[in-house]
C-alpha positions in Angstrom: -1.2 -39.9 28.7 2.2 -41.7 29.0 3.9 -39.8 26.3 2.5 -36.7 27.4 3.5 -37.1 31.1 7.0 -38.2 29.9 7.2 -35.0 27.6 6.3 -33.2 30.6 9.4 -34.1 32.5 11.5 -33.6 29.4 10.7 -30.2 29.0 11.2 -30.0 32.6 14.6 -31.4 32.6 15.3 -28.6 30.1 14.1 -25.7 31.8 16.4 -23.1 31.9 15.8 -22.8 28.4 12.6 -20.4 27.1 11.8 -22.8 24.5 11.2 -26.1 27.4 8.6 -23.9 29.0 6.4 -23.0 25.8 6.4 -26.6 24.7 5.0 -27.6 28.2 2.5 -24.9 28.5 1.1 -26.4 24.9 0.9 -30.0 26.2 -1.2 -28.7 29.3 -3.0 -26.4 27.1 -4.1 -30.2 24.8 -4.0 -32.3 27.9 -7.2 -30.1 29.5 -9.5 -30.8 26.8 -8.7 -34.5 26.2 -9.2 -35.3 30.1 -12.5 -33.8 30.2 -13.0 -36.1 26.8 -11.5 -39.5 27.8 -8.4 -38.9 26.4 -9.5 -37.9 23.1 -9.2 -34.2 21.3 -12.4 -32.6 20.8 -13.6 -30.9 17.6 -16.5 -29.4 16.7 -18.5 -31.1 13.8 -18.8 -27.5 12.1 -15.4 -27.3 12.2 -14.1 -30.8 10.7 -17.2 -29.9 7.7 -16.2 -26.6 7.3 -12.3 -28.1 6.6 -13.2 -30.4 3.9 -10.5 -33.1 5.3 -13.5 -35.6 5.7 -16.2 -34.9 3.0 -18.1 -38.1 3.7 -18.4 -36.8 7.7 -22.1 -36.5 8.6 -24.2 -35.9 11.5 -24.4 -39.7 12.5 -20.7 -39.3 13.2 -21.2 -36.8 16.2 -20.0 -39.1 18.9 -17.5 -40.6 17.0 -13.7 -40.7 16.8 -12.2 -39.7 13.1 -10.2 -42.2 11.7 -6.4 -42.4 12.2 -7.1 -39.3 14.6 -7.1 -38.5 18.4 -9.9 -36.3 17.9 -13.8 -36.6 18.7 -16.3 -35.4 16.5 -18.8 -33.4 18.9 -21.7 -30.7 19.0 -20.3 -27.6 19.7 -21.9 -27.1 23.1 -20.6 -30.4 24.0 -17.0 -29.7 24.1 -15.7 -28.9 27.4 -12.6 -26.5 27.1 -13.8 -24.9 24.0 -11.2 -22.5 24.1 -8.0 -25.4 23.9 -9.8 -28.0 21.6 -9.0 -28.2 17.8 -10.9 -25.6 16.2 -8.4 -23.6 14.0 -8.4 -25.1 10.1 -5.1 -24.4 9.0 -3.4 -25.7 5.3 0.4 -26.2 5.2 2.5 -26.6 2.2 3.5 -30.1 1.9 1.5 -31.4 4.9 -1.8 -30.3 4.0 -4.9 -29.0 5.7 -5.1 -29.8 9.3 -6.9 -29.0 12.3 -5.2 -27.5 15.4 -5.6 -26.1 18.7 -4.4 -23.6 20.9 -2.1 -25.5 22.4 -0.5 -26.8 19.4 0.3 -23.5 18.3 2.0 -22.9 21.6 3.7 -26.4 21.4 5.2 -25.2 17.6 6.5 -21.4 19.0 8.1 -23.6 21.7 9.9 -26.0 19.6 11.0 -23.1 17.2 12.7 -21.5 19.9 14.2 -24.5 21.6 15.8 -24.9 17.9 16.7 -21.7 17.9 18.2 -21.8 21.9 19.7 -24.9 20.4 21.5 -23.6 17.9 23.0 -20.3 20.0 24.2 -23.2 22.8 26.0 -25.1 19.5 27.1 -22.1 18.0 29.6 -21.2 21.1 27.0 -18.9 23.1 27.1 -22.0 25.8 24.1 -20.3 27.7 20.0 -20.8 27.3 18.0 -17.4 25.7 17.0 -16.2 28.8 20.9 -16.1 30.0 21.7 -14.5 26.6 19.2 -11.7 26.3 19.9 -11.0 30.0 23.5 -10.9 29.1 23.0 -8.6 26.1 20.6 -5.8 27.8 23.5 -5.8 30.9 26.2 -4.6 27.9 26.4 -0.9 28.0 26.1 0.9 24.8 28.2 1.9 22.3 28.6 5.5 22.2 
């Protein structure tokens, strides 16, 4: 939890920009799960069978953490947070097939913008999104 509660006061230091807030709400969003499961991610058996990324996973390993992971293997009904624990099987050129949550979703819009806030501050605009878009809708149109 110390590199999530030190992200947590990064994006904090960085929150005038739209992107910093995203990128925390994903780490709460992954934190609320692994808290109520000892620090680890919860995933549903079904789901880590279903995603053929451990074809030699079998019942015996309910209970158990996959290797090289943060994730526990767990009956369905077990997980607590169902809603924010790894559940969505998604395959991505040159990374592979992956399991993800909620929250890591979130976490990936927010770093897309940051980049993109990022690049509009280093491009001259000198101002987060938010300051931007405000500044934008305030310009009267052109008739």
């Amino acid at each position: 939890f110390l590199t999530t509660t030190a992200l947590l006061f990064v994006a904090f230091h960085f929150r005038r920009f739209a992107g910093a807030w995203l990128i925390a709400a994903g780490i709460i969003m992954n934190v609320i799960p692994m808290a109520a499961h000892g620090g680890l991610m919860p995933v549903a058996f079904d789901t880590v069978r279903e995603s053929g990324i451990f074809p030699d996973l079998t019942e015996a390993g309910i209970g158990d953490q996959l290797p090289n992971s943060k994730d526990i293997v767990l009956e369905r009904e077990d997980i607590r947070f169902y809603i924010f624990a790894d559940r969505h099987t998604l395959t991505l050129p040159g990374y592979g097939t992956n399991i993800y949550s909620a929250g890591d979703f979130v976490l990936f819009a927010g770093l897309l913008l940051a980049v993109a806030e990022g690049a509009l501050v280093l491009a001259g605009a000198g101002r987060p999104l938010p300051s931007v878009v405000r500044r934008v809708r305030s310009t009267p149109p052109v008739a």
